[in-house]
N, C-alpha and C positions, 0 to 999 in steps of 0.2 A: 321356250316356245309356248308354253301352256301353263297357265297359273291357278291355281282353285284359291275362290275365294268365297269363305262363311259370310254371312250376312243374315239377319233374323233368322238363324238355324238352318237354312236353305244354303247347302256351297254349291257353286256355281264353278264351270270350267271355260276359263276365259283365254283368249292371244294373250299375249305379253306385248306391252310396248317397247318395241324396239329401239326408243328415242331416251328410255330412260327417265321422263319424268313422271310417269305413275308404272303402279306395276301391269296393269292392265290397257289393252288397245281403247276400253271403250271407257277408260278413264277414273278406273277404280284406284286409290292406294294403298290396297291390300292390310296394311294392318294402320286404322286411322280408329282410335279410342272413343271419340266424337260419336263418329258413326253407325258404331259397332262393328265396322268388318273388321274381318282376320286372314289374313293367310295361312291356307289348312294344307298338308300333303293332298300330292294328287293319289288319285284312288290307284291300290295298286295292282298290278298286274295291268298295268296300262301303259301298253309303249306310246302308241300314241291315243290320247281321250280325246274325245269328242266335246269341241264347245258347244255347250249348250247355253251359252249367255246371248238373250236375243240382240242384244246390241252388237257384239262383238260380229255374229252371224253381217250382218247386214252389213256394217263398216267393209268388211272381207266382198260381199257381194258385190257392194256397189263398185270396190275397186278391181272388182274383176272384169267390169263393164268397160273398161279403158287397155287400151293395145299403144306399144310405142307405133 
């Protein structure tokens, strides 16, 4: 449900994408050499962390904006 991922030193706590093709909602692939990111433990003593990746935030808002 929640992924951390390093990036220029800076790790970040993002959704997971549930579709499986990145590890991230907002379209990270967690460990891409290229890039630099990595996939780090989530911080611990954290049952549920807080995202804090502005993207992820928003993707989540805007579909909260929609009702069946």
């Amino acid at each position: 449900m929640y992924a951390a991922i390093e990036f220029e030193g800076v790790v970040e706590i993002h959704a997971t994408d549930v579709t499986g093709n990145y590890a991230t909602l907002c379209g990270l692939d967690g460990d891409d050499l290229v890039t630099g990111q990595k996939t780090v433990p989530l911080p611990p003593l954290s049952r549920k962390p807080k995202i804090n990746c502005k993207t992820c935030l928003a993707i989540i808002r805007h579909a909260k904006r929609y009702t069946v």
